[in-house]
N, C-alpha and C positions, 0 to 999 in steps of 0.2 A: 450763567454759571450755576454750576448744580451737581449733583448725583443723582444717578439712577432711582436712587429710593429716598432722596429729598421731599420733604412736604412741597417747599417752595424753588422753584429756581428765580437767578435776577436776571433779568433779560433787560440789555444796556442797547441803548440805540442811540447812533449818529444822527442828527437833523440834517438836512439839505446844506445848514448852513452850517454845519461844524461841530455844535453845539450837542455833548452829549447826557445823555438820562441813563434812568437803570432805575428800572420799578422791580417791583413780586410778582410771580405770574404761579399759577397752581402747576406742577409738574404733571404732565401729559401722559406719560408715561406709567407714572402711580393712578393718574384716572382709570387711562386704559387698562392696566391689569384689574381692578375692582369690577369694570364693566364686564370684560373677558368672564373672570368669576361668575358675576351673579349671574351673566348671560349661559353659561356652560351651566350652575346649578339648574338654572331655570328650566332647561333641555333636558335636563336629567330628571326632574320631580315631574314631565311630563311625560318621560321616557323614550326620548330622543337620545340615543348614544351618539353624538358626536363629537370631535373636538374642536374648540375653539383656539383660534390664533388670533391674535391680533396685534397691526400696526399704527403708529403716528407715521403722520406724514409732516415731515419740516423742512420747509424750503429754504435755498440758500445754503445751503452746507452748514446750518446754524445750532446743530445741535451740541449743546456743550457738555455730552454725554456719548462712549462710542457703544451703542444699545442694540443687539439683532430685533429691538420692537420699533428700530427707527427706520422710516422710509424715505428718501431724500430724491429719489429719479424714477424716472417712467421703469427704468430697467428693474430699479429696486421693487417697483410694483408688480411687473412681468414675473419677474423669479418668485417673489412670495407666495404667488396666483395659482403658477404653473410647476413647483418644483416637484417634481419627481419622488413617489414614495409617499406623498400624500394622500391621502384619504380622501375621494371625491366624493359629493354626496349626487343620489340617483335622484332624478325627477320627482319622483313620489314622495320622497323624503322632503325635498326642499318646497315643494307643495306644502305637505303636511307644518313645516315650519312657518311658512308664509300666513299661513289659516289662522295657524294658534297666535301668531304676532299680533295681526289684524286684529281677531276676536279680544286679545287682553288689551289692546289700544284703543277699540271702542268700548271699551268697558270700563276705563280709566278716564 
């Protein structure tokens, strides 16, 4: 249970035998937008124009938030991938991003 823009959500699970819990879990969702962020600045101070999207993926139908960042079926992955109007990046480009990834992760 949670909000979109909750620090924590409680994520309550049934045991095989009945028996139910409900811990903190970090909301996934507030992750992924910071990632999204720093990953799009990051592109930008190296002067890659493009834009970043990004999704959770939560299986189960279990998200207790109704979020276009949340991805629940193969379909929901197809449409995000594929929709129309999107901004594709060219060969060269995703190259070039690949490069600079690599180089600042052996450098860290």
């Amino acid at each position: 249970m949670g909000d979109e823009d909750d620090y924590e959500w409680q994520k309550i699970k049934i045991t095989d035998s009945g028996n139910m819990y409900a811990k903190q879990v970090k909301n996934p969702i507030r992750q992924l937008k910071r990632q999204v962020y720093l990953l799009a600045h990051y592109l930008q101070f190296h002067r890659i124009r493009v834009w970043v999207d990004g999704y959770v993926i939560l299986l189960h139908q279990n998200s207790p938030v109704d979020s276009g960042h949340v991805i629940s079926s193969i379909s929901d992955i197809d449409r995000a991938v594929h929709t129309e109007g999107k901004n594709h990046l060219h060969p060269k480009e995703i190259e070039q991003i690949i490069t600079l990834l690599q180089r600042d992760a052996r450098q860290s």
